[in-house]
C-alpha positions as CSV (number, residue, x, y, z in Angstrom):
1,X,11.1,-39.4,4.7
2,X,13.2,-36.7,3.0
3,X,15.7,-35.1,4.9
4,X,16.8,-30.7,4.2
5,X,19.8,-30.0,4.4
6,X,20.1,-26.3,6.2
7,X,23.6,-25.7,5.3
8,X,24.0,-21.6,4.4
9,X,20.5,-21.0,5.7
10,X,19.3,-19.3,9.0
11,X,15.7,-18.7,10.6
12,X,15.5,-15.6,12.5
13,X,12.1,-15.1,14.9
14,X,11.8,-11.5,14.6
15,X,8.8,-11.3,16.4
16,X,6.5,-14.3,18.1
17,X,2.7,-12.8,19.1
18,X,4.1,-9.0,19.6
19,X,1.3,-6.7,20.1
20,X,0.4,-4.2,17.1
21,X,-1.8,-1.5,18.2
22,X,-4.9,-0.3,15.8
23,X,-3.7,1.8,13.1
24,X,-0.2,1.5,14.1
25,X,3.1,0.6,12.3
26,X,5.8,-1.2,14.7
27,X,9.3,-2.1,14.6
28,X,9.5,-6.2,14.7
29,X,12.7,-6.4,16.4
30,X,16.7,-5.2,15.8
31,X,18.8,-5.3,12.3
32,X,19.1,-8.0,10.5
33,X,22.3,-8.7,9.6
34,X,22.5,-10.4,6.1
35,X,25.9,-10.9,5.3
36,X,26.0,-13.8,3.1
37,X,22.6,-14.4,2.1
38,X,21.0,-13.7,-1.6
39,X,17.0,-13.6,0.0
40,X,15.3,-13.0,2.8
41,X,12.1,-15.2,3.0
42,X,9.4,-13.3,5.3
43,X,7.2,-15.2,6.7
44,X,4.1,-12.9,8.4
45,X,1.2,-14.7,10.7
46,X,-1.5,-12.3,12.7
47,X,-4.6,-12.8,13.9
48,X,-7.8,-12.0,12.3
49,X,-11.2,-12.8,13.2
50,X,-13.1,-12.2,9.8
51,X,-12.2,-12.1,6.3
52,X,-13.5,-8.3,5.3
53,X,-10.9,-7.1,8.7
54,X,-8.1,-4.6,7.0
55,X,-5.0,-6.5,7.3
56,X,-1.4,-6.6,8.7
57,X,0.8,-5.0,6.4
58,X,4.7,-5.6,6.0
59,X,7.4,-3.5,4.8
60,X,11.3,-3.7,4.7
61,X,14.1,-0.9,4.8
62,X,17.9,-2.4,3.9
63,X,20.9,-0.3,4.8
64,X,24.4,-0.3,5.3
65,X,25.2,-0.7,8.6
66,X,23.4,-1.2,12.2
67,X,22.9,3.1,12.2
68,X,20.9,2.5,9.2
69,X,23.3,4.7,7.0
70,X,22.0,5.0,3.6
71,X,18.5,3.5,4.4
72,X,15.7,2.9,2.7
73,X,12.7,1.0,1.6
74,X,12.5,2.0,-1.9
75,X,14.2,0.4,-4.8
76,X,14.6,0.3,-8.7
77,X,15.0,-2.3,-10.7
78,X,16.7,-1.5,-13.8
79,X,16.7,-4.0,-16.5
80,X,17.5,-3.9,-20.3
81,X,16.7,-0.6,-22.3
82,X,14.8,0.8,-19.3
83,X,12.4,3.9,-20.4
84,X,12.9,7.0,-18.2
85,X,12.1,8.1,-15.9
86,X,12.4,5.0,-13.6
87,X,9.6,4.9,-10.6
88,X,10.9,3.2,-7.0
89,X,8.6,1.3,-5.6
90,X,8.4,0.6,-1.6
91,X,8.7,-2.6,-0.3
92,X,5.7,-3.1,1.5
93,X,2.8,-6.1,0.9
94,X,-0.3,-6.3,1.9
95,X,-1.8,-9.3,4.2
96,X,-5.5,-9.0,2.4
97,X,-7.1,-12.1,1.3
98,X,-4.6,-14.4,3.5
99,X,-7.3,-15.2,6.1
100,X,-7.2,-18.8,7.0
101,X,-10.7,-18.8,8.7
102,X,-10.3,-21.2,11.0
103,X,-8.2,-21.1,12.9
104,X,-8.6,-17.3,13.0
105,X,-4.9,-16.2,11.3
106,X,-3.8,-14.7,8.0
107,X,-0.5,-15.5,6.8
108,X,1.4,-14.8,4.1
109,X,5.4,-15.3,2.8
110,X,7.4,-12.5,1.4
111,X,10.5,-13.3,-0.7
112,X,13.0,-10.4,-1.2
113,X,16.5,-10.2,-2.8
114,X,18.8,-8.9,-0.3
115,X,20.1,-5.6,-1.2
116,X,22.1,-4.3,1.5
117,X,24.1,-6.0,4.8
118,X,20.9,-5.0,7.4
119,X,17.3,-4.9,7.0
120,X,14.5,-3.9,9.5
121,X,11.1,-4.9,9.5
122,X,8.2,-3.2,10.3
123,X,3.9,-4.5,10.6
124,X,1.6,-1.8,10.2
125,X,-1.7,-2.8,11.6
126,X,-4.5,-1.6,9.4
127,X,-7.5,-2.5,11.4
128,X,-9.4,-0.7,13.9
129,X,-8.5,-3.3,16.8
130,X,-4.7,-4.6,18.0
131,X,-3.7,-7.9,16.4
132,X,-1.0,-10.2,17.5
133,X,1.7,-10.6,15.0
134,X,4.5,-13.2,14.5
135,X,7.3,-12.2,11.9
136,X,10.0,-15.1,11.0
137,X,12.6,-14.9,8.4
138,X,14.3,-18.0,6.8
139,X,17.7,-16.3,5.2
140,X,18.9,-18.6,2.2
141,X,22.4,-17.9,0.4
C-alpha cells in the first residue's frame, strides 16, 4: 500500500452539509489564509436528486488581508504578446453535468493558482429547491 506524504499541504472543511437556500448565493465559511501555498484544490459536493436540476455553482474572491482589501474575483492572465484589450474573467464554475445518480450528489474539484494571502468562497444555489452543500479545500505548496 502506498503511503502520501502530506508535508506542505493542509485540508480545510469550509463547509460540511451547510444549507443553501433556492436561488441563493452563500458565504462557505471565514478567510482562508494561504500563506505558503501555490493552489487551492476545491473540492464541491451537493445534493441533487435528478440530472436536468440547475446546479451548485462555486466562485472565489482572493484579497489581501482578512478585511478583504483589494478584493476580487476577477483575474487576467497575461501571457506572451497578449492582444488588447485584455478581458477578466470571474472565477466561478459551474456544477452541471457532475451528477453522480446514485447516490443522489454532484461533485466536482476546482484547482486555482493562489493569487493573493486570503480567499473566500461562496455556493450559489441555482435550483428552485435548497440543497446541502459541503465545500473542502486541500491547499498544496
Amino acid at each position: 500500500m502506498a503511503t502520501v506524504d502530506l508535508a506542505g499541504t493542509q485540508i480545510i472543511k469550509c463547509a460540511t452539509d451547510q444549507v443553501v437556500p433556492p436561488n441563493m448565493n452563500q458565504s462557505m465559511g471565514a478567510a482562508i489564509a494561504l500563506d505558503g501555498y501555490r493552489y487551492m484544490n476545491v473540492t464541491v459536493q451537493f445534493e441533487q436528486q435528478a440530472a436536468n436540476e440547475p446546479p451548485v455553482e462555486l466562485s472565489a474572491m482572493f484579497a489581501y488581508d482578512t478585511q478583504n482589501t483589494m478584493g476580487a474575483r476577477c483575474y487576467v492572465n497575461l501571457g506572451e504578446n497578449p492582444k488588447s484589450p485584455q478581458k477578466v474573467n470571474a472565477i466561478q464554475v459551474s456544477g452541471a453535468g457532475s451528477w453522480h445518480g446514485v447516490p443522489k450528489i454532484s461533485s466536482y474539484i476546482m484547482r486555482i493558482p493562489v493569487l493573493a494571502p486570503y480567499a473566500w468562497l461562496f455556493a450559489l444555489n441555482r435550483a428552485t429547491v435548497q440543497k446541502k452543500v459541503s465545500v473542502w479545500v486541500y491547499l498544496v505548496s
